[in-house]
VEXLUMNU-803827 format. One line per field, with one value per residue (C-alpha): residue in three letters; y, x, z. Coordinates in steps of 0.2 Angstrom, whole numbers. Last residue first. Example, Ala and Ser with C-alpha at 12.3 -4.5 7.8 and 13.67 -1.06 7.14 Angstrom:
# residues 2
res = SER ALA
Y = -5 -22
X = 68 62
Z = 36 39
END
This chain:
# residues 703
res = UNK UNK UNK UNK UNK UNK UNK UNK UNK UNK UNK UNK UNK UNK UNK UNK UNK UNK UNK UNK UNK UNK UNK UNK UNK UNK UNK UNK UNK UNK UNK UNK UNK UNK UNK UNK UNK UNK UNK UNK UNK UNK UNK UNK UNK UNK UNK UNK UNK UNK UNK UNK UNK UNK UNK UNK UNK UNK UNK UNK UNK UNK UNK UNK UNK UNK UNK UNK UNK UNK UNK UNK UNK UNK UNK UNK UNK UNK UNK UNK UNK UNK UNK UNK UNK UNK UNK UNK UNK UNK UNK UNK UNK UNK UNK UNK UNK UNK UNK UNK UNK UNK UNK UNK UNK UNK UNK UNK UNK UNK UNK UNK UNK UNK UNK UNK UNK UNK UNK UNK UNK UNK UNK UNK UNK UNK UNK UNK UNK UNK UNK UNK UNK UNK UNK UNK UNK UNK UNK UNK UNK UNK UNK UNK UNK UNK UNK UNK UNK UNK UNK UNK UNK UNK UNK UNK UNK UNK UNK UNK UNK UNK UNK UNK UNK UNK UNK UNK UNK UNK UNK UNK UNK UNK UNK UNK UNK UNK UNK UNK UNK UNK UNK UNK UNK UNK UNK UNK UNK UNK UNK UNK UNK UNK UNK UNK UNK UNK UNK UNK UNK UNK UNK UNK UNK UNK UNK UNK UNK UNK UNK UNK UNK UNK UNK UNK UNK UNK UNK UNK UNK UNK UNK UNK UNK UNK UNK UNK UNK UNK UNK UNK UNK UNK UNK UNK UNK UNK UNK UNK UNK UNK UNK UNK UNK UNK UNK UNK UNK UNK UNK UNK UNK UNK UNK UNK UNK UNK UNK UNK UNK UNK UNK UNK UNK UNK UNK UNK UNK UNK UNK UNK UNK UNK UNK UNK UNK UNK UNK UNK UNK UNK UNK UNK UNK UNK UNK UNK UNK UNK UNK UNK UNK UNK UNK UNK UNK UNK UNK UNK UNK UNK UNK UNK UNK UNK UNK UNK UNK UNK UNK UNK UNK UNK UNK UNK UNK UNK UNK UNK UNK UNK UNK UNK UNK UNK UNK UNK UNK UNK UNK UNK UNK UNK UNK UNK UNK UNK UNK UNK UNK UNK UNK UNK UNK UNK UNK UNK UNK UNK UNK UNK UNK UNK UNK UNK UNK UNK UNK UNK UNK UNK UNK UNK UNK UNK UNK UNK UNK UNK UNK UNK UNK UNK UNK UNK UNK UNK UNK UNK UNK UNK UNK UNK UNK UNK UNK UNK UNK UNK UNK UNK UNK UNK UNK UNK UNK UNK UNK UNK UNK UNK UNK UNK UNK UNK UNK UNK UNK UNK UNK UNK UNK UNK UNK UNK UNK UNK UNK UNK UNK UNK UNK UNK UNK UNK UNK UNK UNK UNK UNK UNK UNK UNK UNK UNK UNK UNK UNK UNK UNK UNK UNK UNK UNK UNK UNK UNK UNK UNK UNK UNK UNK UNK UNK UNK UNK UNK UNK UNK UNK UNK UNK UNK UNK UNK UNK UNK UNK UNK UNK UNK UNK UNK UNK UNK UNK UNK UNK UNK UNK UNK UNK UNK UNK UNK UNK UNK UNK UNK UNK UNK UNK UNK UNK UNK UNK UNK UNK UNK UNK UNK UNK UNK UNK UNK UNK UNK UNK UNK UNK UNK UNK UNK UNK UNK UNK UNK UNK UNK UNK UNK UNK UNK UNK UNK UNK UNK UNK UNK UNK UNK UNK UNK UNK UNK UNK UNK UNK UNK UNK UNK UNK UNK UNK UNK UNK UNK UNK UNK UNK UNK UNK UNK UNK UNK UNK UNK UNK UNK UNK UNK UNK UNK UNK UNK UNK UNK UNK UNK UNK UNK UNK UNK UNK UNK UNK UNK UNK UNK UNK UNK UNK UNK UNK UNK UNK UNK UNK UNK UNK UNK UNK UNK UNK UNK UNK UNK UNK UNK UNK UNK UNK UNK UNK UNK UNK UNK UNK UNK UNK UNK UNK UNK UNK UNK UNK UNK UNK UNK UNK UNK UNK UNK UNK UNK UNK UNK UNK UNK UNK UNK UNK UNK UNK UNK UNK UNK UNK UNK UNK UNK UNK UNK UNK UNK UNK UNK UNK UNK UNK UNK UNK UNK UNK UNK UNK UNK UNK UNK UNK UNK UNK UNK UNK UNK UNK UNK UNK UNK UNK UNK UNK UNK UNK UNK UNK UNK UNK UNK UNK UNK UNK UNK UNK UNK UNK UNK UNK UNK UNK UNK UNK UNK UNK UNK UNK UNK UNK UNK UNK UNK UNK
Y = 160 159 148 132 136 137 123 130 144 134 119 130 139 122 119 137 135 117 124 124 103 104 106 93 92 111 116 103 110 128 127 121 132 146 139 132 152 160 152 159 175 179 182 202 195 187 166 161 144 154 169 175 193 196 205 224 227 246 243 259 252 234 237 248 231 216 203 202 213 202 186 192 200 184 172 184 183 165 162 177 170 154 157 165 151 137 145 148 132 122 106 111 111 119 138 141 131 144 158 154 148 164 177 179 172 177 196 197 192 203 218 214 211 231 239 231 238 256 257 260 273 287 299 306 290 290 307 301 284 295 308 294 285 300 303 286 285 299 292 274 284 293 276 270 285 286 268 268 260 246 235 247 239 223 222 241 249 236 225 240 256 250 237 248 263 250 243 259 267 252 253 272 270 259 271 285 273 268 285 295 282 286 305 302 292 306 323 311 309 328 333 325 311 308 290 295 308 294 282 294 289 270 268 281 268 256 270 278 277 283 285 262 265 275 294 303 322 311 315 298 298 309 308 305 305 296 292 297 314 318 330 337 324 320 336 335 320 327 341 328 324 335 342 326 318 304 286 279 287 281 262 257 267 266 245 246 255 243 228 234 239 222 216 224 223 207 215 227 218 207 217 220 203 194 208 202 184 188 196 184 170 184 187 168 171 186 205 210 222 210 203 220 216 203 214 226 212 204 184 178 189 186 166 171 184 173 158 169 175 161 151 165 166 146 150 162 151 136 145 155 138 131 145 144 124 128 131 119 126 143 159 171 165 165 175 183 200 201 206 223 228 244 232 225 228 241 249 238 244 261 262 250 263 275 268 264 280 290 279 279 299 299 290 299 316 330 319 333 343 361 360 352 367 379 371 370 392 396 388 398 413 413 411 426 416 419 412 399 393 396 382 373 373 371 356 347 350 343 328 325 325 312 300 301 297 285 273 259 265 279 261 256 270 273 254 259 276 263 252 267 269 252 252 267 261 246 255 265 250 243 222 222 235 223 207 219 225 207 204 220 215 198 205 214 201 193 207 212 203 211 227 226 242 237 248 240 253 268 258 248 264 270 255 258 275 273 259 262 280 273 259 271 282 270 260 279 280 262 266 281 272 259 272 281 265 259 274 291 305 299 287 303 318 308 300 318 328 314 320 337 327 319 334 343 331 328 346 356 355 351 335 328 333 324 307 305 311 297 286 284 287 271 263 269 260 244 245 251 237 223 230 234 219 209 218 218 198 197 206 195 179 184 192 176 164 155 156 175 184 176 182 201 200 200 217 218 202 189 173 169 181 175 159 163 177 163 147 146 164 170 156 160 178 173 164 184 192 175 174 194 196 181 189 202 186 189 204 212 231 234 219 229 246 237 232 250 261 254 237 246 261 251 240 231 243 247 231 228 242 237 220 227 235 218 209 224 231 230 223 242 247 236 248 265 255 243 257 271 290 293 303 297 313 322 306 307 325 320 310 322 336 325 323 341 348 335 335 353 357 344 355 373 366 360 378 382 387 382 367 361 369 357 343 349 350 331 324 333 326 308 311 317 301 291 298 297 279 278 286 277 262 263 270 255 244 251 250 232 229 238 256 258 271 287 299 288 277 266 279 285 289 302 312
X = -453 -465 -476 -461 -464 -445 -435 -418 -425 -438 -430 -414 -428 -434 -417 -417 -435 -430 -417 -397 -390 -382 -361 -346 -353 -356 -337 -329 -340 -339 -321 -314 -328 -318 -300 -303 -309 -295 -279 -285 -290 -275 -274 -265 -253 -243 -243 -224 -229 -233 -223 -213 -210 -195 -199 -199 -220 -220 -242 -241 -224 -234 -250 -242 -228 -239 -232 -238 -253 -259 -256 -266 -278 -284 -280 -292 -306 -305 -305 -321 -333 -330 -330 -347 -355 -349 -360 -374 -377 -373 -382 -396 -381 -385 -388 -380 -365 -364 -368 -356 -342 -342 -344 -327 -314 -321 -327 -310 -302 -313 -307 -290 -291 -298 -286 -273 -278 -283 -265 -260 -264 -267 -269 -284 -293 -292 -301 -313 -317 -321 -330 -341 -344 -351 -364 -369 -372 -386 -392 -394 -402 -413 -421 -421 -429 -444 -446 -450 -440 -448 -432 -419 -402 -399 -412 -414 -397 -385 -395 -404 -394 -377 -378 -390 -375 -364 -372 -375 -359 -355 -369 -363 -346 -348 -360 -345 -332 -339 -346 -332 -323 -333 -333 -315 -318 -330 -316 -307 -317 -319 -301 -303 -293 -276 -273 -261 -277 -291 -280 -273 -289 -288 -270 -272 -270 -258 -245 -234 -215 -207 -186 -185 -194 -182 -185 -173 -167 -150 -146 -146 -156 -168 -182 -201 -216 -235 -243 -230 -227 -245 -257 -244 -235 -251 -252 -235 -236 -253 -245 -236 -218 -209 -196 -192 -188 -199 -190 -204 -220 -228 -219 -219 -232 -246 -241 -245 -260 -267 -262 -270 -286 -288 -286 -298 -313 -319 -321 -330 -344 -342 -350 -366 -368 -364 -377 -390 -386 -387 -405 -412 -408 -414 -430 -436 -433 -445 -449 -429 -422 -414 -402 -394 -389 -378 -365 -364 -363 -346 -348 -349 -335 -325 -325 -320 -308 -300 -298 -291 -279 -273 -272 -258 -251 -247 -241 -231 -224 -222 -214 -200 -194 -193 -181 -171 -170 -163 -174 -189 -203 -197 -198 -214 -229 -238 -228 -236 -236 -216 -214 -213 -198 -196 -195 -179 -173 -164 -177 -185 -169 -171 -190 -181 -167 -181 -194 -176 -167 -185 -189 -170 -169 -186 -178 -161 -169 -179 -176 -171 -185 -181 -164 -169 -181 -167 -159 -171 -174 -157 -157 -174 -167 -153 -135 -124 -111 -112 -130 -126 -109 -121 -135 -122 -113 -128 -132 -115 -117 -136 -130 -116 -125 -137 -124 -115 -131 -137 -123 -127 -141 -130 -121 -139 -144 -124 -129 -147 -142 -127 -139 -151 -137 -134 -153 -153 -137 -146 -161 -149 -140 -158 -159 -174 -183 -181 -188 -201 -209 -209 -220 -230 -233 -238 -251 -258 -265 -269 -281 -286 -306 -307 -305 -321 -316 -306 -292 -279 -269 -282 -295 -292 -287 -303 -313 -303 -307 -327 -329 -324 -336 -349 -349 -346 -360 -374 -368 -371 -389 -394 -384 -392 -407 -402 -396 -411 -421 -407 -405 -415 -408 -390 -387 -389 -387 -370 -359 -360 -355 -340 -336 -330 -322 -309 -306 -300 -287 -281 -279 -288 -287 -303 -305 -287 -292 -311 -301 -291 -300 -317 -301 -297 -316 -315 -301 -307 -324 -316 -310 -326 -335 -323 -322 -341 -348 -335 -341 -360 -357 -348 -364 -376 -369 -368 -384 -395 -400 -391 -402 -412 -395 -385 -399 -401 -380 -382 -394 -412 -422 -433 -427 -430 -418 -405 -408 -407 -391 -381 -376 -378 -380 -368 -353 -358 -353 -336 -331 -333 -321 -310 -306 -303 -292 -282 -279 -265 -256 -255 -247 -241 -240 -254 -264 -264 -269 -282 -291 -286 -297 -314 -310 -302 -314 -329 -338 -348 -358 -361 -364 -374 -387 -387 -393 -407 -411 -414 -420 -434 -432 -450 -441 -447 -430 -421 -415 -422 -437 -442 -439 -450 -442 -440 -431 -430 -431 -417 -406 -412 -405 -389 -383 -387 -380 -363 -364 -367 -351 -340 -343 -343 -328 -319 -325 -322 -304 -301 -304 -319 -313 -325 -319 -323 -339 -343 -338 -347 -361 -361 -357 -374 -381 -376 -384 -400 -403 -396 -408 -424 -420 -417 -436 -444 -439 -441 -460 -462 -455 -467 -482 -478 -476 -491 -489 -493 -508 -503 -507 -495 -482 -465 -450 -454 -473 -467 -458
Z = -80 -66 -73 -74 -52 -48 -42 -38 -27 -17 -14 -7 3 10 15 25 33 39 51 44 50 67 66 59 40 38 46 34 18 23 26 12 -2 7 6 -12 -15 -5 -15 -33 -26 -25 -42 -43 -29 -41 -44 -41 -33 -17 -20 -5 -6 8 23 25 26 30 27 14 4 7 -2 -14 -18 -17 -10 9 8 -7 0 16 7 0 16 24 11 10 28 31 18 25 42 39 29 41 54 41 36 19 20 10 -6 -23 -18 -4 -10 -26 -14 2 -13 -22 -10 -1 -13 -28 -22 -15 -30 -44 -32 -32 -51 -52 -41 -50 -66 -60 -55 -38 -22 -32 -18 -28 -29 -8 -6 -20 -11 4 -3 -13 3 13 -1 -3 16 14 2 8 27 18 8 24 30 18 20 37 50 60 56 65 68 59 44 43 45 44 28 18 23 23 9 -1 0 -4 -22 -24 -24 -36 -47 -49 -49 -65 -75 -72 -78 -93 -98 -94 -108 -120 -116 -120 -134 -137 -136 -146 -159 -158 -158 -178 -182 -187 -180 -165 -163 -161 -153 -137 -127 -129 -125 -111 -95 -104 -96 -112 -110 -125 -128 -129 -145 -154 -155 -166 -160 -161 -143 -135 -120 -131 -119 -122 -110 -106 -92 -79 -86 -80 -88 -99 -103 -114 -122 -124 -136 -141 -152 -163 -165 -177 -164 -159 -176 -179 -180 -169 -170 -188 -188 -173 -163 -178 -177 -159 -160 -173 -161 -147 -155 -163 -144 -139 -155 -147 -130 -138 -146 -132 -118 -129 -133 -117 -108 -119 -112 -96 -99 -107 -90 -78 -91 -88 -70 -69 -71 -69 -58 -46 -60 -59 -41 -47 -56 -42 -31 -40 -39 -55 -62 -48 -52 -70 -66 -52 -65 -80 -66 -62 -78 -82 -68 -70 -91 -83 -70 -81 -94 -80 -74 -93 -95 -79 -86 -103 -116 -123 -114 -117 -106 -106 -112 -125 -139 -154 -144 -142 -123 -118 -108 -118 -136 -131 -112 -105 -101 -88 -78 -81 -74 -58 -56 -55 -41 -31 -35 -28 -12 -7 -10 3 14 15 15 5 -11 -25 -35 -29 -36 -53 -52 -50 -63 -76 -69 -74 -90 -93 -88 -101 -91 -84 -81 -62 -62 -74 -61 -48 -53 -58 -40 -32 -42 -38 -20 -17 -27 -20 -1 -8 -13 4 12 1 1 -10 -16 -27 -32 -39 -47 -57 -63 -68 -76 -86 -92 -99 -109 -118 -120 -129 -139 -142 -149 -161 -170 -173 -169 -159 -168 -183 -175 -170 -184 -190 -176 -179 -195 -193 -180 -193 -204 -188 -183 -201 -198 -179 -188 -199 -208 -220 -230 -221 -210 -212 -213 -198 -191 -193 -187 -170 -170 -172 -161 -144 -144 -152 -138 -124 -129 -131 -115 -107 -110 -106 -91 -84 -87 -75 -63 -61 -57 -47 -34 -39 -32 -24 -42 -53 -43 -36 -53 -61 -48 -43 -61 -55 -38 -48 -62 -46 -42 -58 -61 -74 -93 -99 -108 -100 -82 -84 -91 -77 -64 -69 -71 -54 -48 -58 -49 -31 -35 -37 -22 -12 -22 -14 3 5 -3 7 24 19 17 35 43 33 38 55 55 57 45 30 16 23 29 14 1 11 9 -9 -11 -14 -11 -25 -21 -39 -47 -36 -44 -61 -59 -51 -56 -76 -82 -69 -73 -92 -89 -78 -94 -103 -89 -87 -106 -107 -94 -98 -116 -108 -109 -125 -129 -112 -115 -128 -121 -104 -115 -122 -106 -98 -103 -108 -98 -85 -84 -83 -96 -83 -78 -96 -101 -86 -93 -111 -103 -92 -107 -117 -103 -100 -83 -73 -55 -44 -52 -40 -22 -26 -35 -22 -9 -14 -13 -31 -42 -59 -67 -59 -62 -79 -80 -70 -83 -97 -87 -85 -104 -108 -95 -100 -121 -119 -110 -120 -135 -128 -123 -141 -148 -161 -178 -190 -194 -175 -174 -190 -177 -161 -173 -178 -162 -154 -171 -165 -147 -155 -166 -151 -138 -151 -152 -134 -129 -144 -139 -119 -124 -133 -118 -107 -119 -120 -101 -97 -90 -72 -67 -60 -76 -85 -76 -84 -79 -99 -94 -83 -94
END
C-alpha cells in the first residue's frame, strides 16, 4: 500500500505515476463499494433485519475510514499538517467537496428549503458565491505563501504573535462551532442506524473521526475524503432520482423542479382552505391561549396540575384501570415541571410549538413566495417585505464572505503542488459541491409533495413503520398527534425537524432499508469528513502556531506532530461533551460559524493580501472588533445563547436582521478599523510589503 500514499520502495512516485495509482485506487474503491451495496441489498430480500444493516453500514464505513487512517500514518510534519503539497487538483477537489458537504448541507440544506421555501435559497447562493470569492481572492495566493495553517499567514504578513495569537482564537472559535454541529449530526445519524442512544451514537462515530485524522493528519484525511465524497454523492442521488421517477417518470430531477413546484402550490392553496386543517389550527389556538394564562400565574397553575393528575392517576388505580392507562399516567406524573422555573421554561417552549401551529401550512410559508409579507399590502405588510427580503441579503452575504474565509476550507489549498493547481483545484470543488446543491432544492420540493399528498389524509393506524421509527429516536425530530380525533392526519398533526429530511426520503419514497441504510451512511460521511478537517484545522493551530511558533520553536518535529495529536484528542471530547447537550440546531450552529469566520478573518486576509499598508497593529483590532461585535449581536438576540448567558433584556434587532447574519455588521466593522488604524500608525517593515509583492505577483514558472 505504500505506493498509494505516493512512495514505492522509499523513492517518491512521479506525479504521473501518482495520479495513476490514485485512479486505479478509487476506481477499484467505487467498483467494491457499489458491490458492498449490492449484497447488503440481496441480504435484505433474503431476510436480514434492518438493525443488522445499519449496523453494518456503520461499523464497515467507519472501518474503512479508520483503515486509510491506519495506512497514512505518519509522523513528518509537512504531511501531517498539508499532505506533503502532492494533491492532484482534481482530488484535492473531491476532498473540499467533502469537507465542504457537511452535516448541514447533506442533512439539513434540504430540510431548511423544505420548511422555509425560498428563502431557504440564500444558503445556497452565498455557499457557491463564497467559492468564486476563494478562487478569486484567496486560495491562489495563500497557495503561494506556501505555510500550514491561516494564523502561520497572518503571523508571517503582518509580524509578530499578536496577529497570530488572535487568528488561532478565530480559527478555534469558529471551527470548534462548526465542529459541535457535525458531531451533532455524526450522533444523529449513528443512533438512527443502530438504535442506541443519542449520546452514545455521538462518541461511537467520534471513533471513526479520531484513528483517522489523530494517526495521519492531512494526508490521511485527504484520502479519507475522496473516499467519502464518493459515498455521500451516491448516497444523495439515488433517492432523489427515485422519487423523480416515481412522481414524474424522469429521472433528471432538477429538470421536473418547476413542474413540481406548481403542484405543491396548488397543493397548498387546497390545504389552506380544508375544513379539517382549520379545526386543527382552531384547536391548537386554544392550547396556546390556555399556555399563556397558565404563564400568567405559574405558581397557581403548576399546583392544579400536580392535583388534577393525582387524582386521575387514583381515580384509574381505584377503578381498577388496564396497566398501561395506569402507567400514561404515572409517566404524565413523572414528567411535570419540578418547579416554577422549570414549568415557565416548559409552557413557554410549548405555547410557542402551538402558537406556530395555528397557522396555514404548520407555519411554513408557501414555497413559490419570496419573501414574507407584500410589497404592495398595507404598511405592517410592506414592513415585514423589506425585513425578509433584508435577512435575506444578509445571510446570502455572511455565507459568501464565510465561505471565503473558513480555515478548514482554506487549508486544503495548502496541499496542492502549485498556484496553477490552487486555481484547478477550486474549480473541481464547484463541480463536485454543485452536483448536489443543484439537486437540493429538487429534493425539497419532491419530499414535500410525497408529504402532502402520500402522508396527509392517512389514517393513523396505517401510517408507516418509519413514522415511529423516527419518534423513536427523538419525538422532537419528527411526531404525529391526533388533535382532532378523526384517526386522519392533517398537516398541521406532523411536526418533522429539517434535520431528517434527507434521511427519511428513501423510505417515505418506498424504497429498500438499504438505501436508507446509505443515505444514512451518506450523510455519516459528510459529516464525519467535515469534523475531521475541522479537528485538524485546530489541533494544527494549537500545536503549529501556540506551541511551536509562540512557545517552543526549537521543537522537533516528532513532538510537534505529538503535541497536534495529542490536542486533537482533548478537542474531540470536548466538542463531543458539548454536541451531546444539544445546545441548538445543527443550522444555526453552522451560520454562526460562517459569521465569525467572516467577520474575524476575512478582511485581515483579503486587505493582507491586496494592500502593503495593512500592518499588524490594525490587523489585530480588526480581527478582534469584528468578531466581538459578532458575537455580541448574537449573544444579545439569539435565544440558546441568551437562555445559557440568563440574558433578560429585550431583543433588539438592528434593522430587524437575525442573529444567525451577524456577520454582516462585523465584517464592515473589521475591514473599518484596519484601514483607519493602518493609515494613523508606522507603515508594516519592508519584509511584510515585499511579501505582499511576492504573493500577488508570482514567478508565471511557478504556476
Amino acid at each position: 500500500m505504500a505506493g498509494f500514499f505516493g512512495t514505492r520502495d522509499g523513492v517518491r512516485m512521479s506525479s504521473q505515476q501518482f495520479r495513476a495509482q490514485l485512479n486505479r485506487v478509487y476506481s477499484w474503491y467505487t467498483a467494491g463499494f457499489v458491490a458492498f451495496v449490492l449484497v447488503l441489498a440481496l441480504a435484505e430480500r433474503m431476510g436480514l433485519p434492518r438493525l443488522w444493516i445499519g449496523f453494518t453500514f456503520l461499523m464497515a464505513t467507519i472501518a474503512l475510514y479508520a483503515g486509510i487512517g491506519v495506512m497514512s500514518r505518519t509522523t513528518d510534519a509537512s504531511e501531517y499538517y498539508v499532505a506533503g503539497r502532492r494533491v492532484p487538483a482534481v482530488y484535492n477537489g473531491m476532498a473540499t467537496g467533502a469537507d465542504w458537504m457537511s452535516a448541514a448541507s447533506f442533512i439539513g440544506l434540504a430540510g431548511t428549503l423544505y420548511l422555509t421555501g425560498y428563502s431557504g435559497l440564500a444558503f445556497i447562493m452565498g455557499w457557491t458565491g463564497g467559492y468564486c470569492l476563494v478562487a478569486l481572492v484567496l486560495a491562489p495566493y495563500l497557495r503561494k505563501f506556501g505555510q500550514f495553517t491561516i494564523p502561520d499567514f497572518l503571523g508571517e504578513r503582518y509580524g509578530g504573535n499578536l496577529p497570530r495569537l488572535i487568528g488561532l482564537a478565530a480559527a478555534i472559535l469558529c471551527s470548534f462551532t462548526y465542529l459541535v454541529a457535525q458531531i451533532y449530526g455524526v450522533g444523529l445519524i449513528t443512533s438512527y442506524l443502530t438504535g442506541i442512544a443519542f449520546e452514545l451514537g455521538i462518541f461511537l462515530g467520534l471513533g471513526g473521526i479520531l484513528v483517522c485524522s489523530f494517526l495521519g493528519g492531512m494526508r490521511a484525511v485527504t484520502w479519507t475524503q475522496v473516499a467519502q465524497y464518493i459515498i455521500l454523492v451516491v448516497a444523495y442521488l439515488i433517492p432523489v432520482v427515485w422519487l423523480s421517477v416515481k412522481q414524474t417518470g424522469v429521472p433528471v430531477p432538477q429538470l421536473v423542479y418547476g413542474f413540481q413546484l406548481e403542484k405543491v402550490t396548488a397543493k397548498e392553496k387546497e390545504l389552506i382552505a380544508d375544513p379539517k386543517e382549520q379545526q386543527v389550527r382552531a384547536l391548537y389556538g386554544q392550547h396556546s391561549d390556555a399556555l399563556l394564562e397558565k404563564l400568567k400565574h405559574p405558581e397557581e397553575s403548576l399546583a392544579a396540575d400536580r392535583l388534577a393528575a393525582n387524582k386521575q392517576l387514583e381515580s384509574l388505580k381505584n377503578g381498577n384501570a388496564s396497566v398501561a392507562a395506569i402507567s400514561a399516567a404515572g409517566k404524565v406524573m413523572a414528567n411535570m415541571p419540578r418547579d416554577e422555573a422549570a414549568a415557565v421554561k416548559a409552557w413557554t417552549a410549548a405555547q410557542v410549538a402551538a402558537e406556530s401551529k395555528t397557522r396555514p401550512l404548520n407555519g411554513m410559508p408557501p414555497h413559490a413566495t419570496q419573501f414574507a409579507g407584500d410589497p404592495d399590502g398595507t404598511p405592517k405588510e410592506q414592513a415585514l417585505y423589506d425585513t425578509s427580503r433584508r435577512n435575506f441579503l444578509a445571510l446570502v452575504f455572511c455565507l459568501m464572505v464565510g465561505t471565503a474565509a473558513l480555515p478548514h476550507i482554506l487549508m486544503r489549498y495548502y496541499t496542492v503542488p502549485s498556484v496553477r493547481e490552487a486555481r484547478q483545484s477550486v474549480t473541481w470543488s464547484l463541480f463536485f459541491i454543485i452536483l448536489l446543491y443543484l439537486t437540493a432544492p429538487a429534493l425539497a420540493v419532491l419530499v414535500k409533495y410525497e408529504v402532502f399528498t402520500g402522508l396527509v389524509g392517512m389514517p393513523f393506524d396505517r401510517l408507516p413503520a418509519w413514522v415511529n421509527t423516527w419518534s423513536r429516536v427523538d419525538p422532537a425530530l419528527l411526531s404525529v398527534v391526533d388533535v382532532n380525533k378523526d384517526n386522519i392526519l392533517q398537516l398541521n398533526e406532523l411536526s418533522i425537524s429539517g434535520d431528517i429530511i434527507v434521511l427519511l426520503t428513501p423510505e417515505l419514497s418506498g424504497l429498500p432499508y438499504v438505501i436508507s441504510g446509505l443515505v444514512a451512511a451518506g450523510g455519516l460521511a459528510a459529516a464525519l469528513s467535515t469534523a475531521d478537517g475541522l479537528l485538524l484545522t485546530i489541533s494544527n493551530a494549537l500545536g503549529h502556531d501556540l506551541y511551536y511558533k509562540m512557545i517552543d520553536p526549537n521543537a522537533s518535529t516528532v513532538s510537534r506532530v505529538t503535541v497536534s495529536k495529542i490536542l486533537l484528542l482533548m478537542v474531540a471530547l470536548l466538542a463531543a461533551y458539548v454536541a451531546a447537550q444539544k445546545p441548538a440546531d445543527i443550522l444555526f450552529l453552522v451560520s454562526a460559524a460562517f459569521s465569525f469566520a467572516a467577520a474575524s478573518f476575512f478582511p485581515a486576509l483579503s486587505l493582507g493580501i491586496f494592500w502593503k499598508r495593512a500592518t499588524g497593529t490594525a490587523a489585530a483590532l480588526g480581527m478582534m472588533s469584528g468578531l466581538c461585535v459578532t458575537f455580541y449581536y448574537m449573544l444579545v438576540n439569539q435565544h440558546w445563547l441568551r437562555a445559557t448567558f440568563g440574558i433578560t433584556s429585550p431583543i433588539q434587532l438592528w434593522w430587524g436582521i437575525d442573529p444567525i447574519s451577524a456577520g454582516v455588521f462585523g465584517v464592515p466593522v473589521g475591514f473599518a478599523v484596519i484601514i483607519l488604524v493602518s493609515l494613523v500608525t508606522p507603515k508594516p517593515p519592508r519584509k511584510s510589503q515585499d511579501l505582499v509583492e511576492y504573493i500577488r505577483y508570482p514567478d508565471l514558472k511557478s504556476l
